[in-house]
C-alpha positions as CSV (number, residue, x, y, z in Angstrom):
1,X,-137.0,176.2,17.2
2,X,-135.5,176.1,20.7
3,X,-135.2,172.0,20.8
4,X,-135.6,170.1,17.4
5,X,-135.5,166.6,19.0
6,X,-138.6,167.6,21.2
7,X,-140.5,169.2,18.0
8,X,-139.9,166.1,16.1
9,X,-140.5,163.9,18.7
10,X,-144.2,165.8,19.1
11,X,-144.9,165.9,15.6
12,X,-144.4,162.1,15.4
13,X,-147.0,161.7,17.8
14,X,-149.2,163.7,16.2
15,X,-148.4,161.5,13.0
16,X,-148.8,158.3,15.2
17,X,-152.0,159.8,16.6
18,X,-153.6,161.0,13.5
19,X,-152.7,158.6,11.3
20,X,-152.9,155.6,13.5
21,X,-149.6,153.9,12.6
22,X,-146.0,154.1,13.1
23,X,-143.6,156.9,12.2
24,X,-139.8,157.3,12.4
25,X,-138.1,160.6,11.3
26,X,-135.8,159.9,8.4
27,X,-135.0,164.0,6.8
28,X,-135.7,167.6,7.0
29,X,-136.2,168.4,3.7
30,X,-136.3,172.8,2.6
31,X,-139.4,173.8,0.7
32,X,-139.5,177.5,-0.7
33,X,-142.8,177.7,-2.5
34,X,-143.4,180.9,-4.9
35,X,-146.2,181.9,-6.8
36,X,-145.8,184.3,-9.1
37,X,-142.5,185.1,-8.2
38,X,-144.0,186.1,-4.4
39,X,-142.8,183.4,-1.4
40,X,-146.1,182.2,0.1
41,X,-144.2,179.6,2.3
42,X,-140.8,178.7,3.1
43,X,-139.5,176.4,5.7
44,X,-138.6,172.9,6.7
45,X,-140.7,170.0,6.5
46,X,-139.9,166.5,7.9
47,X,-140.4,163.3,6.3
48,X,-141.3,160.5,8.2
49,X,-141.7,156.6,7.0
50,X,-144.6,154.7,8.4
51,X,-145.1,151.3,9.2
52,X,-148.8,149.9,9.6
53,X,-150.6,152.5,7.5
54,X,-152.8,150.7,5.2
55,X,-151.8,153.0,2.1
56,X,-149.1,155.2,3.0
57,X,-145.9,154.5,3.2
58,X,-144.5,158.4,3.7
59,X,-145.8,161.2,5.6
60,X,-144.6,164.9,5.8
61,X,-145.4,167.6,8.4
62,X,-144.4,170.7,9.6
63,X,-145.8,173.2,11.9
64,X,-147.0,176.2,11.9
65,X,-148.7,179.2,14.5
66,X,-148.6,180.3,18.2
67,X,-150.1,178.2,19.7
68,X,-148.3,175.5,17.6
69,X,-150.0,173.9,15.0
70,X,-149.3,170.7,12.7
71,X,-149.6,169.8,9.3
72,X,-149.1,166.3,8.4
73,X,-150.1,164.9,4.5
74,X,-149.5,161.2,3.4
75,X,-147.5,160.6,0.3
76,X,-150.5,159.0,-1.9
77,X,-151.0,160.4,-5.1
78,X,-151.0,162.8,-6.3
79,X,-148.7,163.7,-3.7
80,X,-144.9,162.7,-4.5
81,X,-142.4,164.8,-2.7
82,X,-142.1,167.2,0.2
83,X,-142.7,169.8,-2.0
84,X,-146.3,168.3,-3.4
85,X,-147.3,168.6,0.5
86,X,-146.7,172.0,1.1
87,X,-148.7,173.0,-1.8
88,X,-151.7,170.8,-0.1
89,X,-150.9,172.0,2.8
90,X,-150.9,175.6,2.1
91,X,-154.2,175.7,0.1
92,X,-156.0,173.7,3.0
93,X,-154.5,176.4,4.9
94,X,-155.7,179.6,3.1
95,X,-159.1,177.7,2.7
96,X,-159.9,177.2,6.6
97,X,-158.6,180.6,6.5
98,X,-161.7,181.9,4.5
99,X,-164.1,179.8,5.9
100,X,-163.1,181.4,9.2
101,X,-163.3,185.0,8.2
102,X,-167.0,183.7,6.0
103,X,-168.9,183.0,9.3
């Protein structure tokens, strides 16, 4: 990532946008998710607080692909760590995925 103030700075608006609310960056958290003993996604995601979201109070994102991509999931349940969102994140991921290669 050639400059990570303008990456975060684009995923917050895309947070902001999305979400419609408020979002400052507050950690880069690393996520190594295995399954069965195979990495199927390893990087950084970014935790961001919100302020005017009616139910979240948390958000994480990352991105992803050329062109770039972003992920971003609320921490509501059942989603409790950075960790929980990747998970989300990747199944939504394989699933578009599928429904890509299905039409």
């Amino acid at each position: 990532m050639p400059n990570k103030q303008d990456y975060l700075a684009r995923l917050q608006t895309t947070i902001q946008q999305l979400h419609n609310c408020g979002a400052v960056h507050l950690q880069t958290v690393q996520v190594h998710e295995e399954f069965h003993r195979r990495t199927i996604w390893k990087g950084d995601v970014e935790v961001f607080d919100l302020t005017g979201h009616p139910k979240a109070k948390r958000c994480y994102g990352w991105s992803y692909g050329d062109p770039e991509e972003f992920i971003t999931i609320l921490k509501l349940p059942p989603i409790e760590s950075a960790q929980d969102a990747v998970k989300v994140g990747v199944s939504q991921q394989k699933k578009v995925k599928k429904e890509a290669w299905s039409q």
